[in-house]
SEMARNU-386541 format. One record per residue: residue in one letter; x, y, z of N, C-alpha, C in turn. Coordinates in steps of 0.2 Angstrom, whole numbers. Layout:
N
<node "A" <X Y Z> <X Y Z> <X Y Z>> ...
! end
This chain:
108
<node "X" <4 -6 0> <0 0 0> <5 6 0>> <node "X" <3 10 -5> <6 15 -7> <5 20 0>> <node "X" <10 26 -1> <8 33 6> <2 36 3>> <node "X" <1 38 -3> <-5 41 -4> <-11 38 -2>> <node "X" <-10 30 -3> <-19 27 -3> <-20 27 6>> <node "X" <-12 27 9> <-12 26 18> <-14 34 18>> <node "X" <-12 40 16> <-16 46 18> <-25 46 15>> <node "X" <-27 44 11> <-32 44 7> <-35 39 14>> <node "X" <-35 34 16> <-38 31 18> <-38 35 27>> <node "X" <-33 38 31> <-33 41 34> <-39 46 37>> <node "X" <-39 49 29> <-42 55 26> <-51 51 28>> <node "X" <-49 47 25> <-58 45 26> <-60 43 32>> <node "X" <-54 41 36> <-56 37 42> <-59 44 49>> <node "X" <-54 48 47> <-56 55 50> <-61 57 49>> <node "X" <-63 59 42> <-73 60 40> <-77 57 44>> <node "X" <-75 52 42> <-79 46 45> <-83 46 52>> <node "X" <-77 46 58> <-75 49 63> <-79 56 63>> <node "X" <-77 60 62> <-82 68 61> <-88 66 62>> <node "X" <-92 63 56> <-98 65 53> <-103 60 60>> <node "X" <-98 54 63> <-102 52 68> <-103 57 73>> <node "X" <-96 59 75> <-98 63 80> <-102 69 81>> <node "X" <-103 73 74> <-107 79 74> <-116 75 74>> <node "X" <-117 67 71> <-122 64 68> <-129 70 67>> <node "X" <-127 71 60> <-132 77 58> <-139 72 57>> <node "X" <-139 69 56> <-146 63 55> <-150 66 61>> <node "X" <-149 66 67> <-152 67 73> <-158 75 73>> <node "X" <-162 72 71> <-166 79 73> <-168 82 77>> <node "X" <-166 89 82> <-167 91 89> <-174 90 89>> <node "X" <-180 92 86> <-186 92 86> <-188 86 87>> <node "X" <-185 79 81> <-188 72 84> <-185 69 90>> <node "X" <-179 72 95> <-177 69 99> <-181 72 104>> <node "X" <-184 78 104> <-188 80 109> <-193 78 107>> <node "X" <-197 77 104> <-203 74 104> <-205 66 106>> <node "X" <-198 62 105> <-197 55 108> <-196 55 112>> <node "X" <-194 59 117> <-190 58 124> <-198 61 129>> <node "X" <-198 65 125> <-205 69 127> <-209 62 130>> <node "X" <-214 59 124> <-218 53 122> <-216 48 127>> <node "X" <-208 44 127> <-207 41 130> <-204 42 138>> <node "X" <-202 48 139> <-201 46 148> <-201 53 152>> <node "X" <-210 56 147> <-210 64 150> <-216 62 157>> <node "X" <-220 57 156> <-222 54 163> <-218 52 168>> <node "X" <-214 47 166> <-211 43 173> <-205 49 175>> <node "X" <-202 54 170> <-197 58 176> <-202 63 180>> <node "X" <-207 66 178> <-211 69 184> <-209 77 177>> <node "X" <-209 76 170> <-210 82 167> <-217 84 165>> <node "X" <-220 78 163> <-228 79 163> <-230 74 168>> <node "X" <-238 81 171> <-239 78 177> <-247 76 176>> <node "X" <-254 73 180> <-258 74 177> <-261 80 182>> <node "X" <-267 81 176> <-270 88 179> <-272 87 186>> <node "X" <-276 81 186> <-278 80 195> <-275 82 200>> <node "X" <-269 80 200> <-264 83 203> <-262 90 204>> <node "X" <-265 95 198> <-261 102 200> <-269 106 205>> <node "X" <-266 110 209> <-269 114 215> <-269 118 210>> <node "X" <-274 122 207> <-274 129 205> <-281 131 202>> <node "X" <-284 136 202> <-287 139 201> <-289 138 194>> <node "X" <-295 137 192> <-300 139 184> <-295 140 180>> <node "X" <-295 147 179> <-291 153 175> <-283 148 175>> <node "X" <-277 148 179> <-272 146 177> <-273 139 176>> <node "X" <-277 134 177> <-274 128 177> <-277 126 166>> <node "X" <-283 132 167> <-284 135 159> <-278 136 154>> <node "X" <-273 139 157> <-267 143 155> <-264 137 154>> <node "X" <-262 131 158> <-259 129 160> <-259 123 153>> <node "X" <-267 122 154> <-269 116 149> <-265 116 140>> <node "X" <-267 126 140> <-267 127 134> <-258 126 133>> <node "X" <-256 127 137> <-249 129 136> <-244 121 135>> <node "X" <-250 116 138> <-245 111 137> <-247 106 130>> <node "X" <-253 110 128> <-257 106 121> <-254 109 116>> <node "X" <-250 118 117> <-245 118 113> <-240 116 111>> <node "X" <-237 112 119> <-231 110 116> <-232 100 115>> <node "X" <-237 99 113> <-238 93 109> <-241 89 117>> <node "X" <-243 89 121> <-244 88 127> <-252 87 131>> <node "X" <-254 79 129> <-263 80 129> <-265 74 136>> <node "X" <-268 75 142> <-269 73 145> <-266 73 152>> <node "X" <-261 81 151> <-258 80 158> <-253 87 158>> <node "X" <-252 91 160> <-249 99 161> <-241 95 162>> <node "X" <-238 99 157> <-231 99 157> <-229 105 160>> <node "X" <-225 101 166> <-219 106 169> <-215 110 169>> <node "X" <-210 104 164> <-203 108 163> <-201 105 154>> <node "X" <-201 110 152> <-200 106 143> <-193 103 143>> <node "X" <-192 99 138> <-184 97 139> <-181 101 133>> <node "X" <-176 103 133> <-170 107 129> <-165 101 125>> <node "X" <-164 102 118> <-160 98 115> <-155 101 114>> <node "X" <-147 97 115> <-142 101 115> <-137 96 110>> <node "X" <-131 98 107> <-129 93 102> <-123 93 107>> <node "X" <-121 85 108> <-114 82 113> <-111 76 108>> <node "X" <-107 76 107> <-101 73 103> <-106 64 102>> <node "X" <-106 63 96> <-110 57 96> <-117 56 101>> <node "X" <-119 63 98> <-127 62 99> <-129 69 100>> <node "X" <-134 68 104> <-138 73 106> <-141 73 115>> <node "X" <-140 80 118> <-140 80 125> <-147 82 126>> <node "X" <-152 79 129> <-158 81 132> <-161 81 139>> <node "X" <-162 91 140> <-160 91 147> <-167 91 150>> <node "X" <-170 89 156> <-176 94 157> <-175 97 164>> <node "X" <-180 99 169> <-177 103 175> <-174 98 180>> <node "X" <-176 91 180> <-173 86 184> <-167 83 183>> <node "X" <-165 83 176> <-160 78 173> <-157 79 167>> <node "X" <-158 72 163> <-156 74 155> <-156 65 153>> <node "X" <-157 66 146> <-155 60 142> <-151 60 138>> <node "X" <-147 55 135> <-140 55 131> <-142 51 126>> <node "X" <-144 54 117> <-146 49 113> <-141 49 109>> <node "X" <-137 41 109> <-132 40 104> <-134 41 97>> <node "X" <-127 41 93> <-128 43 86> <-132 39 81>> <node "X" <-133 31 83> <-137 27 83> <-146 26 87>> <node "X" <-146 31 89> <-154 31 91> <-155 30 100>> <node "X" <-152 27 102> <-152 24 109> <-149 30 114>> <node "X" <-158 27 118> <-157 32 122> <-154 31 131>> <node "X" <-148 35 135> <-146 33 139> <-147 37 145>> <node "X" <-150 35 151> <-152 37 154> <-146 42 159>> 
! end
């Protein structure tokens, strides 16, 4: 093997490398909406209504505010924030965070 084809190969193996770790595949919006869907109940992000003590008028606010952000049958607390971390994506919400590899898998 020639030096050219060992830099060439190098060359790709680095890209290679890169493109995992930026993993542009990952869409902030579909990692918040699946993280949402699957563990916005059990961490205490969405709560259900019967639960919240408040008045007519706010828990009306409260209803509308969480059906905007995709949220039916129970008042979201705290939204989670997507952030981009080296081979994946960081999903934070006021309790915690999830860690979704470049591959899809989510880690608590």
């Amino acid at each position: 093997m020639g030096r050219s084809a060992r830099s060439l190969l190098l060359i790709l193996y680095v890209m290679g490398l890169l493109l995992l770790a930026w993993a542009p595949w990952l869409d902030d919006k579909e990692m918040h909406d699946r993280i949402l869907k699957e563990k916005g109940r059990v961490d205490g992000t969405i709560v259900s209504i019967e639960s919240i003590v408040a008045d007519e008028e706010a828990l009306k606010e409260m209803i509308e505010y969480s059906e905007a952000h995709g949220v039916t049958g129970g008042i979201l607390i705290c939204d989670y924030k997507v952030m981009w971390a080296p081979f994946g994506r960081w999903v934070a919400s006021c309790e915690g965070g999830y860690y979704v590899t470049f591959y899809g898998q989510v880690v608590p």
